[in-house]
C-alpha positions as CSV (number, residue, x, y, z in Angstrom):
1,X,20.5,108.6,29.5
2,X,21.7,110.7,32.1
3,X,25.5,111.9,32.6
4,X,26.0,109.6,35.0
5,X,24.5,106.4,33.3
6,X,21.8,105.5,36.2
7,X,19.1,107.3,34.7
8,X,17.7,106.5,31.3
9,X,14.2,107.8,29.5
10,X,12.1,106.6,26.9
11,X,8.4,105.8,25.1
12,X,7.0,103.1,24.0
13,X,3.3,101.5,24.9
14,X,2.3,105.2,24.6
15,X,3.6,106.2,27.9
16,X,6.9,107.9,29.1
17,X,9.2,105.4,31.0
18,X,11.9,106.2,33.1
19,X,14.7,104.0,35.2
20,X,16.8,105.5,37.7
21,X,18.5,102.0,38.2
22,X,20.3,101.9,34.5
23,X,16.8,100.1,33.5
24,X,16.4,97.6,36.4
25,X,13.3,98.7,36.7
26,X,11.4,101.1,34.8
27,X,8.5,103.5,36.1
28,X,5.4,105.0,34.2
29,X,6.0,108.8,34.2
30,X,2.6,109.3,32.1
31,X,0.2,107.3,34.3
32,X,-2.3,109.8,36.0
33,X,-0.6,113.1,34.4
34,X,-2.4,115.3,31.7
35,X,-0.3,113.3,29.3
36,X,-2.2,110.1,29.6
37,X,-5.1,110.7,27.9
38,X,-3.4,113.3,25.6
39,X,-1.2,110.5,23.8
40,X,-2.1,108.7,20.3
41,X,1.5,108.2,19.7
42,X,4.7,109.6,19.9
43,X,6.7,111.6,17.4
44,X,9.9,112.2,19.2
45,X,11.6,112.4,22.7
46,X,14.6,114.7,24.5
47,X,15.5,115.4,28.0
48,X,18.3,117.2,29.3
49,X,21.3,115.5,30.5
50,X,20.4,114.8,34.1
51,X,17.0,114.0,33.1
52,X,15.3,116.8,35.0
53,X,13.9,118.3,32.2
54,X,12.0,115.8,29.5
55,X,10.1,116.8,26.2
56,X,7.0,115.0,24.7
57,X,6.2,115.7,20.8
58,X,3.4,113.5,20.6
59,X,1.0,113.0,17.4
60,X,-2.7,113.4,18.1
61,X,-5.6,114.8,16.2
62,X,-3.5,117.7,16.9
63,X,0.2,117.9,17.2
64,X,1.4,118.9,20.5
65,X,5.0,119.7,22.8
66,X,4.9,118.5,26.1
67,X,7.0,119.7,28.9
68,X,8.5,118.1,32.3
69,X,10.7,120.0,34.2
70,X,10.2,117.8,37.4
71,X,11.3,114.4,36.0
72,X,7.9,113.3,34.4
73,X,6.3,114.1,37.5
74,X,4.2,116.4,36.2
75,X,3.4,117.5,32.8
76,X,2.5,121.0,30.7
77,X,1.3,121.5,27.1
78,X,3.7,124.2,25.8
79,X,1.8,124.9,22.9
80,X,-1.4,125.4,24.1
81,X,-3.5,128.6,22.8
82,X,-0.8,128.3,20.0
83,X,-0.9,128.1,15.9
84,X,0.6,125.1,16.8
85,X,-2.7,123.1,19.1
C-alpha cells in the first residue's frame, strides 16, 4: 500500500493488480506487458512506498525478477543474460 493509503498492489490469478482507489477498483497491470505470457505463478511481490517502482519474482520453468519502474505500466526482466534466467 502506498504512504498515503490510496494505492495498494498485489497478485493473484497470475497477474499484477493494482487500485489507486484504496481497492474500489482494481486494474490488470500484466495484461498486454512482457509479463503476461512470462508468468506460471508468483513467488513474491515488493514495491516501493508510493508504488512507482514494483518487483515481480515469479516461478517459471526458470526463475525470474521483474521490474516496473512506471507503475506496472511497463515491465523488464532484470535478470535476463544472467546465472540467474
Amino acid at each position: 500500500m502506498s504512504s498515503d493509503g490510496t494505492k495498494i498492489v498485489g497478485i493473484g490469478g497470475n497477474n499484477v493488480w493494482l487500485s489507486t482507489d484504496s481497492g474500489s477498483t482494481w486494474n490488470n497491470k500484466t495484461a498486454g506487458t512482457a509479463l503476461e505470457d512470462a508468468v506460471l505463478s508468483f513467488a513474491g511481490l515488493g514495491a516501493s512506498s508510493d508504488l512507482s517502482s514494483i518487483v515481480v519474482f515469479k516461478s517459471t520453468a526458470t526463475t525470474n525478477l521483474w521490474i516496473s519502474t512506471d507503475t506496472g505500466s511497463s515491465w523488464a526482466s532484470a535478470t535476463a543474460g544472467t546465472a540467474l534466467e
